[in-house]
N, C-alpha and C positions, 0 to 999 in steps of 0.2 A: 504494500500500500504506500502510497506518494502523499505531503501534504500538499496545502495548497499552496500556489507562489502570491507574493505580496503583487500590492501594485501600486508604484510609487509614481509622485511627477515627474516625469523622464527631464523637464527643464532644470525643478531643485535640485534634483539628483545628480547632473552634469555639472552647478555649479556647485554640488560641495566635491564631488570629484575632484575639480579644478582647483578648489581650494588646500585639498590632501591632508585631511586633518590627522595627525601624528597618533592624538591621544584621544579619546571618545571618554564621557564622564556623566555619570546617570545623577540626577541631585536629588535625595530623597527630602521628607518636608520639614521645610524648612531651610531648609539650604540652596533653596534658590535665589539668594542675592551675591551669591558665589560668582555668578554671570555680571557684578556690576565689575569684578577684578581683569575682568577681558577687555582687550583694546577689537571691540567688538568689528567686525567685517560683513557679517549677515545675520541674518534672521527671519523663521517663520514660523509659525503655528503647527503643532502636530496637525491640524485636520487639512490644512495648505498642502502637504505632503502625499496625501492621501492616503487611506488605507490605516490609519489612526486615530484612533478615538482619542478624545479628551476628555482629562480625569478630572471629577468634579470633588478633588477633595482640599482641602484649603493649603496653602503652602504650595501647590503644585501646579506651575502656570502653563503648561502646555505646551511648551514649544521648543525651538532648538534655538540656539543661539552659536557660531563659530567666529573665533578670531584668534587673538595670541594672546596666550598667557604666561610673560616671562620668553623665553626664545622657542615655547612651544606653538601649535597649529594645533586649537584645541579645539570639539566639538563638543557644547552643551548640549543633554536634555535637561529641561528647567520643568521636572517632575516625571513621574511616567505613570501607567496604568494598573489597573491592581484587580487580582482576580475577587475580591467582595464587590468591586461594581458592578459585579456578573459579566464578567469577560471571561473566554478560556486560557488557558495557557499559551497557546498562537499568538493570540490577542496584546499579552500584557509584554510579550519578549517581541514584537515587533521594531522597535525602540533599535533593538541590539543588531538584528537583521539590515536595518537601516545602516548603521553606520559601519557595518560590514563592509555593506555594498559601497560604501563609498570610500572605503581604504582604510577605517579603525582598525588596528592589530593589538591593539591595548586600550583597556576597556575596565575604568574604576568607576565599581559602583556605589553609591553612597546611602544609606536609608537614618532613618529617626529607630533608636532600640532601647524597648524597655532591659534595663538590668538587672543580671541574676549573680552577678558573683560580688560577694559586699567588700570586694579586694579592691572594685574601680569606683569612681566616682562622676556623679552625676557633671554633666557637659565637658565627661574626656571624652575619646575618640578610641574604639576597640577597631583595630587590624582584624581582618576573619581569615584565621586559619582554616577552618573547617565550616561547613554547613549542616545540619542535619535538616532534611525537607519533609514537613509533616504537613502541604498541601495539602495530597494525594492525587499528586498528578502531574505532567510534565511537556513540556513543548516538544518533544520529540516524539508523541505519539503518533506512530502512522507512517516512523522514519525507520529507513533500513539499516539494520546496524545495532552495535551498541558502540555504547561512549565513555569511556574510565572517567573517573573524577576525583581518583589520586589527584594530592595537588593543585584540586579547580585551580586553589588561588595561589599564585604563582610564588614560591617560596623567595626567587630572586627582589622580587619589587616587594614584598614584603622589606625583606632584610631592606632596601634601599630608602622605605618610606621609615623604620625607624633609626636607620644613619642622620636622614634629614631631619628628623627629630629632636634627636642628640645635639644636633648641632645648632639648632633653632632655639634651645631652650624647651622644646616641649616631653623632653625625653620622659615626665614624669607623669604627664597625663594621657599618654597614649602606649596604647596596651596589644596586648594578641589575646584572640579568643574562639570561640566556635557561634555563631550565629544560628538558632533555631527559626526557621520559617515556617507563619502556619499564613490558613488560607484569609481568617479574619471573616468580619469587619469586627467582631466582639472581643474583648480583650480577654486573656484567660481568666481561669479562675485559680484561687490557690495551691489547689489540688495540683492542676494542671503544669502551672508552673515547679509546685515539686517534684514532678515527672521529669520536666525539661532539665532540673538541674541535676537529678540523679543520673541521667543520661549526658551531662556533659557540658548542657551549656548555659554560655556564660550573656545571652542576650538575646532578646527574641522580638521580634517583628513579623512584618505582613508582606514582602516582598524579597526580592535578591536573589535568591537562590533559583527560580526558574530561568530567570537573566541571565544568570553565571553558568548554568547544566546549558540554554543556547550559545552560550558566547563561546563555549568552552566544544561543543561541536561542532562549530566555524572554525574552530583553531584558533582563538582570539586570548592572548595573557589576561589574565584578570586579578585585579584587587578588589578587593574590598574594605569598606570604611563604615562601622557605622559612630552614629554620636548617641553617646548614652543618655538619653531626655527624661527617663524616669525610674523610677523602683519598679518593678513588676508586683503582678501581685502576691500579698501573702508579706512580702518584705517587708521590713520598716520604713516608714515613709513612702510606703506606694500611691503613685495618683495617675489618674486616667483624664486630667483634661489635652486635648488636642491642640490646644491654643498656648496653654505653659509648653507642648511638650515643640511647638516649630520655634516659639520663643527662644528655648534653651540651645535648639539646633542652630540657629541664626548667630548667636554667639559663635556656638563652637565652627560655622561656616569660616568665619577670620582665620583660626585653625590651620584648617584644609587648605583654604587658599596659599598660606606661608609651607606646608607641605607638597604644595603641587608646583610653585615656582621654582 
């Protein structure tokens, strides 16, 4: 069985060809003012592109943005899609497919994550060494083959992102961890999250992992970055509002930006 092929505008799609963006960068919510650090060159709307939905969730403006950031050719999404809006997994990794096609070979993704290990602190920044995907379900159904995911995220650019760390001053607030993905839109329950942590991980969210299992069958290096915006539940200090939680990411967006220069 074959999936379906995308269908993009063959005109944006020529110009960010032409543009040959180095480095592709997914900005989970709240970290969409990360696009004000680009000495911007284009811009347009996921639904201009075609074949892209736009996600109605706050913090997440829709659209791509490419320019230079620092001596980079860098392409923003400024949000992406998420399988609680009732999209399928096709659906929510098109993003990634996109900047495939136009020359992305490294591809850091970023999300908002509640925290599970009382070792980091609220608005650091956790490196994902590992994924666990507890969707139940994956972009590559319907695709021939299987796809290893030793390594999704690339131990090399790991190590590289905490050298620039160290050397930045932030060596203290950014961390390695395993990132748990569920499908959402409901935050866990306590239970739930003692599950997550007896099995390993150290943060959890709504996104990234079906992005990274795509990006990662294109053959595309992958990071990952999330910003720790809350306690999960059951912890001390746990909270579920949306609006604290792009708040705290916005901060730690200044962050990323000095990691990615």
């Amino acid at each position: 069985m074959s999936v379906a092929a995308d269908s993009f505008d063959e005109c944006l799609l020529a110009e960010l060809k032409t543009f040959a963006p180095e480095l592709g960068v997914v900005l989970g919510s709240g970290f969409g003012d990360v696009a004000d650090a680009l000495e911007e060159v284009g811009e347009c709307s996921f639904r201009e592109l075609g074949g892209i939905a736009t996600s109605t969730v706050p913090g997440h403006a829709g659209r791509f943005v490419w320019g230079e950031l620092g001596e980079r050719r860098v392409l923003l999404a400024q949000g992406r899609i998420h399988l609680y809006e009732g999209h399928g997994a096709r659906e929510v990794t098109v993003l990634v497919r996109l900047m495939h096609a136009v020359g992305v070979r490294r591809l850091m993704l970023t999300n908002a994550a509640g925290a599970l290990n009382a070792d980091f602190g609220l608005g650091n920044l956790m490196v994902l060494s590992d994924h666990i995907n507890l969707t139940g379900t994956s972009p590559l159904n319907g695709a021939e083959g299987f796809i290893g995911m030793v390594d999704a995220y690339s131990p090399a650019w790991r190590e590289e992102i905490f050298q620039r760390a160290a050397q930045i001053g932030l060596g203290g607030s950014v961390h390695s961890g395993v990132y748990a993905g569920l499908r959402g839109p409901q935050y866990e329950t306590p239970a739930e999250i003692g599950m997550l942590r007896t099995c390993g991980a150290d943060a959890v969210g709504m996104s990234t992992v079906l992005e990274t299992i795509q990006a990662r069958a294109l053959g595309m290096e992958v990071a990952g970055v999330s910003c720790l915006t809350n306690w999960a539940a059951g912890m001390p200090g746990a909270s579920f509002d949306h609006a604290d939680v792009v708040e705290v990411a916005k901060r730690a967006g200044r962050d990323l930006v000095k990691l990615l220069i």
